[in-house]
Phi, psi and omega in degrees: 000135173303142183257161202277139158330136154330339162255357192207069203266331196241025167217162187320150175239046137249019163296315199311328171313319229233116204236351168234145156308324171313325195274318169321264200318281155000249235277335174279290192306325173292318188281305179305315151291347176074359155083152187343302187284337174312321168279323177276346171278350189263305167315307165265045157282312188325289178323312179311320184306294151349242180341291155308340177228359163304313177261337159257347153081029163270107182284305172272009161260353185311286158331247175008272191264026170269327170305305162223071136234015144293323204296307160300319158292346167291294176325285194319328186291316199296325180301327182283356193036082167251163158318133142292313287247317178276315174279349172278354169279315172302318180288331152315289170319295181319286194327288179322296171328284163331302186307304183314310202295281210303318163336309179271352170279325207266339197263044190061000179346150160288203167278348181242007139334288186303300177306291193308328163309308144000304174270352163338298205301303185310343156267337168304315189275353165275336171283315202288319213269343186290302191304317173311305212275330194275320168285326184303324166320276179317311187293314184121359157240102177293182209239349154273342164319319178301309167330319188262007166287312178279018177227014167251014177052034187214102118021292197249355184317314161331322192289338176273002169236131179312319207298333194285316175325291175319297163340296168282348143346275152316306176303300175308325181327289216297343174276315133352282222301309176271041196231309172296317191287326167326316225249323171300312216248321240240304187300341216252314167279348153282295203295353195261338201250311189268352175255004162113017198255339196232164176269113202287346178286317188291315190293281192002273190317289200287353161280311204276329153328289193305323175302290230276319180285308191289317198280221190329296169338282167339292187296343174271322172288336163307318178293278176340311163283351180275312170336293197299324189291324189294312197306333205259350174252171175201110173244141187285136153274112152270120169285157201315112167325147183274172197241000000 
């Protein structure tokens, strides 16, 4: 690896590229999401799952074969020696998932006990993130700054200009937005399918829906108001002071 110029020793030498936080935060979020396929490599395990069992109520080929066809994308990834990195979140999601179902088996559960344990995590972990991302706000370091430390090679240097503060803000409400409205659509039909006030096959369907509707859709339209937000700011990148 090369060592950095004599002129420029403590910051990257693609800042210089980069003349706004919109093309920075951009460029991150595309990297983070992986870009289409990356959000579509995530998505059809869910689906698969979803869909298999909305129609045969068979809880382990459900499992099975949303397990493999993360499986096949992996492969694929791996031949092409591409990232893994999006489809092992998906086998990650599954794994958690399974660990609830078998959870709910050991402590006598049905089957459709066992289906609703399934969708459990995914609203736990959209509650933990909305409450993460909602104190990063409130403190005043929101959590997309950090996206622009990192590529300006200074962490917290973003935090010293208000306008930038705000900026990343805003980004964060909207990465917010589809974690609340999940978790606002989603609990009120769990908790009504396990505690018997619903019908557990109707909450199951209507989960399984709501997943499948809520997920990448949802996540896309958000990333759209934050663009339509990049688009409408041009906040200057001050490069990293040289040491």
């Amino acid at each position: 690896m090369s060592e950095p110029s004599a002129s420029s020793p403590s910051a990257p030498s693609h800042v210089a590229s980069v003349a706004t936080v919109e093309e920075v935060v951009r460029r991150q979020l595309s990297q983070a999401l992986g870009g289409r396929r990356g959000m579509v490599e995530a998505a059809v395990p869910t689906l698969v799952f979803t869909v298999l069992w909305l129609t045969t109520s068979e809880l382990e080929l459900a499992l099975a074969v949303s397990v493999g066809a993360a499986l096949v994308l992996l492969v694929v990834r791996l031949v092409q020696r591409s990232s893994v990195q999006f489809v092992v979140n998906a086998l990650v999601g599954i794994g958690i998932g399974w660990f609830f179902v078998q959870r709910s088996a050991a402590s006598g559960g049905s089957a459709d006990d066992q289906a609703l344990a399934y969708f459990l995590p995914g609203i736990l972990y959209n509650s933990g993130y909305t409450v993460v991302l909602v104190f990063t706000i409130v403190i005043g370091w929101p959590l997309v700054g950090f996206m622009v430390g990192s590529v300006t090679g200074d962490a917290t240097a973003w935090h010293r200009d208000k306008q930038v503060v705000r900026l990343c803000s805003l980004l964060t409400w909207m990465l917010v937005l589809p974690c609340v409205v999940r978790v606002a659509l989603q609990a009120p039909v769990w908790l009504a399918g396990t505690s018997g006030s619903m019908d557990a096959d109707t909450a199951v369907a209507a989960l399984g829906i709501m997943k499948i509707a809520l997920g990448w859709p949802l996540q896309l339209a958000a990333l759209g108001g934050m663009v339509w937000l990049l688009a409408r700011n041009h906040t200057p990148m001050e490069s990293a002071p040289a040491e």
